[in-house]
Structures are given as C-alpha cells and as structure tokens.
C-alpha positions in Angstrom: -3.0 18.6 -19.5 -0.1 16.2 -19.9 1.0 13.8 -16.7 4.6 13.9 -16.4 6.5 11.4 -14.8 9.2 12.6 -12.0 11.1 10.9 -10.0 10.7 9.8 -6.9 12.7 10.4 -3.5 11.1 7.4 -2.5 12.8 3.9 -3.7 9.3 1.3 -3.2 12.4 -1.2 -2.2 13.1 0.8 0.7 9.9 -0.3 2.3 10.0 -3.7 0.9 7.3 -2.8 -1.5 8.9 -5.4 -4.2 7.5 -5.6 -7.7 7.9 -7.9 -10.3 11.6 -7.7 -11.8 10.4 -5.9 -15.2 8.0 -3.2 -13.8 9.8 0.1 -12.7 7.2 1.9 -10.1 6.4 5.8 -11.6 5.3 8.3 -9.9 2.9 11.5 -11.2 2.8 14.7 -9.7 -1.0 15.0 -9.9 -2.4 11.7 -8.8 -5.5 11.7 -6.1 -4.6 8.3 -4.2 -7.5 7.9 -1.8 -7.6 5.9 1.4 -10.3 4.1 2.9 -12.4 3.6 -0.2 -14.4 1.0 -0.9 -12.8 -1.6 -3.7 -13.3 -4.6 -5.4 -11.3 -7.0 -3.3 -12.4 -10.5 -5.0 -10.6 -9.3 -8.3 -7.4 -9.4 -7.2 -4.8 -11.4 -6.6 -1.6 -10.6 -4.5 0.5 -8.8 -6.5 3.5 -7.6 -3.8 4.8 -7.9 -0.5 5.5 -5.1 2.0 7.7 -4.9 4.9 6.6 -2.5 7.0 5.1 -2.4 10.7 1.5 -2.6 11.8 2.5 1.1 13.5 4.2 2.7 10.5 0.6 1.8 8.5 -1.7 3.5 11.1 0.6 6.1 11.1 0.8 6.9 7.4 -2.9 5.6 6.9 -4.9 5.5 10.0 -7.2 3.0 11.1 -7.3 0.1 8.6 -10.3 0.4 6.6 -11.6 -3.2 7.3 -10.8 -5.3 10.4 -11.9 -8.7 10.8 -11.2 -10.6 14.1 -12.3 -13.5 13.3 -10.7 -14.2 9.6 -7.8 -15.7 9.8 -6.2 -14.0 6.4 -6.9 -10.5 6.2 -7.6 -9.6 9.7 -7.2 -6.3 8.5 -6.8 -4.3 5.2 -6.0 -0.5 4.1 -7.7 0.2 0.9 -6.7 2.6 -1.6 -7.7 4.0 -5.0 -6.0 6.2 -7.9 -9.0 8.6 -8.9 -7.7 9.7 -11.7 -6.9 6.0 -12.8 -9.6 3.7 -11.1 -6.5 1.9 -10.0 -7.9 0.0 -6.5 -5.1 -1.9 -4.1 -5.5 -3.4 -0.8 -2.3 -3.9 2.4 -3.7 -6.9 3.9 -2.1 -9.7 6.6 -2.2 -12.5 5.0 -1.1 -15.3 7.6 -3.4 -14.6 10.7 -0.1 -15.7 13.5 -0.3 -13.8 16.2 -1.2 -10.5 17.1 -2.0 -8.4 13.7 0.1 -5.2 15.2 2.7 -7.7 15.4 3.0 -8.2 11.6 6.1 -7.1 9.6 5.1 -8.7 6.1 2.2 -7.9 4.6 0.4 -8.9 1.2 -0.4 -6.1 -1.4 -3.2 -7.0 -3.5 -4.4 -5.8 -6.8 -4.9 -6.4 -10.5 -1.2 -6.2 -11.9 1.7 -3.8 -11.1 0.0 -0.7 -11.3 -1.6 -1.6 -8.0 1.8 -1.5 -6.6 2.5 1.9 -8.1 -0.6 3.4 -6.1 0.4 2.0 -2.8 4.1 3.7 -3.6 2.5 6.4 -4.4 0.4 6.4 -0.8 3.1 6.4 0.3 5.0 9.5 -1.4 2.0 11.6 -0.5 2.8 10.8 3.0 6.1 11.5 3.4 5.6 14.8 1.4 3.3 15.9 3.4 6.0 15.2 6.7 4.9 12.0 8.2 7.6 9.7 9.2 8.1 6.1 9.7 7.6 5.4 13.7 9.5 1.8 13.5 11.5 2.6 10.4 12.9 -0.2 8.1 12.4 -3.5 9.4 
C-alpha cells in the first residue's frame, strides 16, 4: 500500500511550529503518531520552536510525559513517535523562567525536520479528531 501525501488544513506556521526555510512539512493519511512514548532524548538536537501555551499542550496531549522540577531546561517534555517511521520528537521548555504553565515558546527536539513533521502531524490528529486550542494563537 502506497502513502499518499494530502494536504493539510493545518499550516505548522500557524502554531509557530517553524521549520527550516527549505523543508515543506507533509502530512500522510495513515500515520500512527503516538504520545507519551519513551524516546531517545540525548540524540537530538533542537530542531524548531513552538508557540503555543502550556494549556493548549495538555489539552491536545495531556499530562507531559516527563516532568522535572528541579531541571532547569526541560522542566517538562511531551514525547511523540511516528510508528510507522520510528520518527521520535520531544516539546520541551527550554529556559526554566518562571512558572512552566507560564511558557509560550517552547523547543522541539529531534533528529532533522522530519521530527517537525510528526509534531504537525500530532497535531492534525488532534484537531481532526475535534479538540480545540483553549488559548489560541499567541
């Protein structure tokens, strides 16, 4: 069976989800974006940033997967994984100011674009399935 690519409703720059100028996120119909998984955090390297509020990524994600009080960069951090790709990328704060559900950037880690592609994806998924942003664009 052939993945086709279709477009998205979804513009990643709508969230702030900004890649790299030459990478165009793509989106396939039958991807299996998990949440919560365990990844391989010390091979990557930040490959994005995300505007979004704490709120609007508990909403579309829950809990985060990891929370660490005492760190002082990634406090806390959604994990996801393509499991049709192996594709594994993190949401993490990066700065550790202030209260973490006060945080409106956040740091997308991963191994190259295609880590940004799974977190648009995430959030596709989401939106198909009805959730909404509760803050909106920030």
């Amino acid at each position: 069976m052939s993945e086709e690519k279709i477009q998205s409703k979804l513009d990643p720059t709508e969230i702030g989800l900004v890649a790299s100028p030459k990478s165009t996120p793509i989106f396939y119909e039958d991807r299996d974006i998990q949440v919560g998984v365990e990844v391989d955090i010390p091979n990557m390297s930040i490959v994005s940033m995300l505007k979004c509020a704490y709120l609007d990524l508990e909403q579309f994600f829950g809990k985060p997967t990891i929370s660490r009080k005492s760190q002082k960069n990634g406090r806390v951090i959604w994990t996801f994984k393509d499991k049709k790709t192996d594709i594994e990328a993190i949401i993490f704060d990066k700065d550790g100011e202030g209260s973490v559900k006060s945080v409106v950037e956040w740091t997308v880690g991963g191994v190259d674009d295609a880590s940004i592609q799974v977190i648009a994806t995430a959030f596709e998924e989401q939106l198909k399935q009805g959730k909404e942003f509760v803050i909106g664009s920030i």
